[in-house]
N, C-alpha and C positions, 0 to 999 in steps of 0.2 A: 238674051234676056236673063236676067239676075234670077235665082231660084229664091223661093221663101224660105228662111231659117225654121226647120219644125221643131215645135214648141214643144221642150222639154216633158217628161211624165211628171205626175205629180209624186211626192217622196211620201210612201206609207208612214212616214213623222223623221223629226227631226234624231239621232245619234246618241244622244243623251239620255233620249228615253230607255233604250236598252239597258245602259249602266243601272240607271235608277231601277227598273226593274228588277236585278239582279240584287241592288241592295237593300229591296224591299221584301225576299224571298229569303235574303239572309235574317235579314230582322226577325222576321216569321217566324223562321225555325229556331231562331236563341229564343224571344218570346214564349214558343210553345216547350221549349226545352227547359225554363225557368219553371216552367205553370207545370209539367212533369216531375220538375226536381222539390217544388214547393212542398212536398208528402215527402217524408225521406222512406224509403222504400226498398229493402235490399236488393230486390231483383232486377228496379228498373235503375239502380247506382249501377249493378253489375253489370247492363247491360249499356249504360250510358260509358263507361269504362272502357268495356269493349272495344263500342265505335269507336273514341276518340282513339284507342290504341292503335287498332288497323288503319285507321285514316290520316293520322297526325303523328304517329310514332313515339307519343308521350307516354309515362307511365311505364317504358319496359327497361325494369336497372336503375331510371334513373337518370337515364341518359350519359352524358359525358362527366367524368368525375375531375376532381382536381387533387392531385396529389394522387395518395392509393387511395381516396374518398371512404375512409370507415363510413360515415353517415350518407353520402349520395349515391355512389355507384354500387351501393348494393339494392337501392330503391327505395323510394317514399315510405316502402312499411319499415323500412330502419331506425325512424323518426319513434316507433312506439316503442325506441328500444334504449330511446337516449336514455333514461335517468341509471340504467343496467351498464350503460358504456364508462359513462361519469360515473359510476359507481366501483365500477372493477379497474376507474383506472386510481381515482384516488386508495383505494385498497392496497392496486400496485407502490403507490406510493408510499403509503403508509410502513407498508411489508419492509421496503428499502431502508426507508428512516430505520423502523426495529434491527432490521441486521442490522448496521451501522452502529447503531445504539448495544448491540448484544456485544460486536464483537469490540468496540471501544471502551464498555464493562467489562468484556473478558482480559483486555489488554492492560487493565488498570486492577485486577484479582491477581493476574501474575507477577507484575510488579510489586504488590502488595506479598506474595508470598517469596519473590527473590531477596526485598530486602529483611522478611523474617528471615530465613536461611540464612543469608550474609550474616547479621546481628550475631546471630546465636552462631557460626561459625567462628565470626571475632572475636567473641566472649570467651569461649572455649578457647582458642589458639591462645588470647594473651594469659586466660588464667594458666593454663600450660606455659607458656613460658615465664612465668612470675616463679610456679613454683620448681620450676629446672635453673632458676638463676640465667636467664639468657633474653632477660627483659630489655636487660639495659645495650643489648647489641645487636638487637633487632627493632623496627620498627614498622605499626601495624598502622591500614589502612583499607578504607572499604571505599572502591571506586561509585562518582557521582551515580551509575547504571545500577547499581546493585547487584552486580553480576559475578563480581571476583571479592575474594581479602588477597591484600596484597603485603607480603613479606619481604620486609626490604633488608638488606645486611650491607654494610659501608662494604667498600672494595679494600680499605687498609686495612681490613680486619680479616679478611681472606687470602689477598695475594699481596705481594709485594711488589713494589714498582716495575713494571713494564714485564711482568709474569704473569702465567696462565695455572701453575699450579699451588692446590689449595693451600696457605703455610701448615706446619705440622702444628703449632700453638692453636689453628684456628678449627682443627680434628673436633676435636670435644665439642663446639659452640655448633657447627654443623652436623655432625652428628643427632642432636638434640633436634635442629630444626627438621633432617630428617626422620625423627622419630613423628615429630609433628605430621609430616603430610603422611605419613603410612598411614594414620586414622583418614586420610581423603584420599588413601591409591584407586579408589571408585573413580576418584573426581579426575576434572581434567587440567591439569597442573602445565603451568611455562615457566621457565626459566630464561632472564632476559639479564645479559651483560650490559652493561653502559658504564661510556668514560668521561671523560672531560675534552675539553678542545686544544690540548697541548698535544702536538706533533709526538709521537711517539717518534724514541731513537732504540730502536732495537732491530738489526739485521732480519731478527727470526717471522716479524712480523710487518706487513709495509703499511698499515697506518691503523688507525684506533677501531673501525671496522671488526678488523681480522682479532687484534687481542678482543674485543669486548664477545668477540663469537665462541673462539677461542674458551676464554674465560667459561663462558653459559655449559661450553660443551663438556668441559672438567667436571664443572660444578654437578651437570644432568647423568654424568658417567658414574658419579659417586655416589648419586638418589639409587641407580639404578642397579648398581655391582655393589654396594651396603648395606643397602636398604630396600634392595626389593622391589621398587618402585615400577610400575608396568611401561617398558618403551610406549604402548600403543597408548596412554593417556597423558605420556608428557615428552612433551616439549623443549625444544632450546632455539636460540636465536641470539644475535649483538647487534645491538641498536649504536654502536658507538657512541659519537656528541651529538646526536640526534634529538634525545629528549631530556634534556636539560631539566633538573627539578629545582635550580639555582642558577645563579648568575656566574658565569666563569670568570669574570674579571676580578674575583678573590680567590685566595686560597681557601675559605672555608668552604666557600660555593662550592670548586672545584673538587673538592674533599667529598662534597653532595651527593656530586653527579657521579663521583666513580664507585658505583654500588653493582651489585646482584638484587634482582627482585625475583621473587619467587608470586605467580597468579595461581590462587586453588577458585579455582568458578564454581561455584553453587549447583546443583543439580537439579534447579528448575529451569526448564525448558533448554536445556544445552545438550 
């Protein structure tokens, strides 16, 4: 004989009610936590702060930052600091433009004072050479930089073809120019050889190079055993057909190029 199926218990309620429950405890307590906060209160913010801090982890730092976080990862009371931040960075910025600004007027004061000195070094050298008669065998100039006067003497009027020493006729005229730089043996003086681009033919020397160095070095031997001139301020050097101040495909051109210059730089900031 078949047993009777016993009839289930009856269910204390349906599943759901529990949920609801729970959300009805939450509600409560935001409710009474609004009707709390409605008074603003320092004690009961402090203390509202508290719990959610130990319960929920908010509020400490700031939590997770992004980048090095200047304003999050150091915490919400950062926020009372922003217009201080914005403030010392535009400052910073400010600061940069002025130096920028200082040392771009300082760099336009010095310029201002290299081509005074230039000027009045040029004035000076050519009225000296007008009144020694040695106007017309030198030729002056003051580089775009403002940094040098440059005294230029043709190379025929020195040496002779495919020679390194200085003619005896051309004593006197040099001479004079060295009397010139002894007023700048302070300064810092070059002597620069240069020729033209015809192949030198002469055994002693194997191409335009060697005489135009040659040459510088005659020239600076005689500033210096003459005239006094301090090894340790000046200079020699042969730039041979390097720098061209004419076109070599004439003879005048080429006449040009085969000079002696002499650089006296100024004495600001060198």
């Amino acid at each position: 004989m078949a047993r009777k199926k016993k009839p289930e218990e009856a269910s204390a309620g349906a599943p759901w009610l529990n949920t609801f429950a729970d959300l009805m405890n939450l509600l409560l307590c935001f409710f009474v936590l609004l009707f709390a906060s409605s008074t603003v209160d320092a004690d009961k913010y402090e203390d509202i702060v508290t719990s959610f801090s130990s319960t929920f982890s908010i509020f400490n730092n700031g939590g997770s930052a992004i980048d090095e976080g200047r304003l999050i990862s150091t915490g919400i009371s950062q926020l009372n600091n922003l217009d201080q931040y914005y403030n010392a960075t535009g400052r910073s910025n400010e600061s940069d433009s002025e130096e920028a600004y200082d040392l771009s007027e300082a760099a336009e004061e010095i310029r201002k004072e290299q081509e005074k000195a230039s000027q009045n070094m040029y004035d000076n050298i050519s009225d000296i050479a007008q009144n020694e008669d040695i106007g017309e065998y030198v030729e002056l100039s003051i580089d775009p930089n403002f940094q040098y006067v440059k005294i230029s003497l043709s190379g025929s009027i020195l040496f002779d073809s495919g020679k390194t020493d200085i003619k005896t006729e051309a004593l006197p005229i040099f001479s004079k120019v060295g009397d010139v730089l002894q007023i700048y043996s302070d300064y810092r003086i070059e002597v620069e050889g240069h020729t033209d681009n015809v192949p030198i033919r002469n055994s002693a020397y194997p191409d335009n190079n060697w005489l135009s160095s040659a040459r510088a070095l005659n020239a600076a031997a005689y500033l210096i055993n003459e005239k006094g001139l301090d090894p340790k301020t000046l200079s020699w050097t042969g730039r041979g057909e390097y720098d061209p101040v004419a076109s070599n495909s004439t003879e005048s051109g080429r006449a040009k190029n085969r000079r002696v210059e002499i650089k006296i730089y100024n004495n600001i900031n060198n």
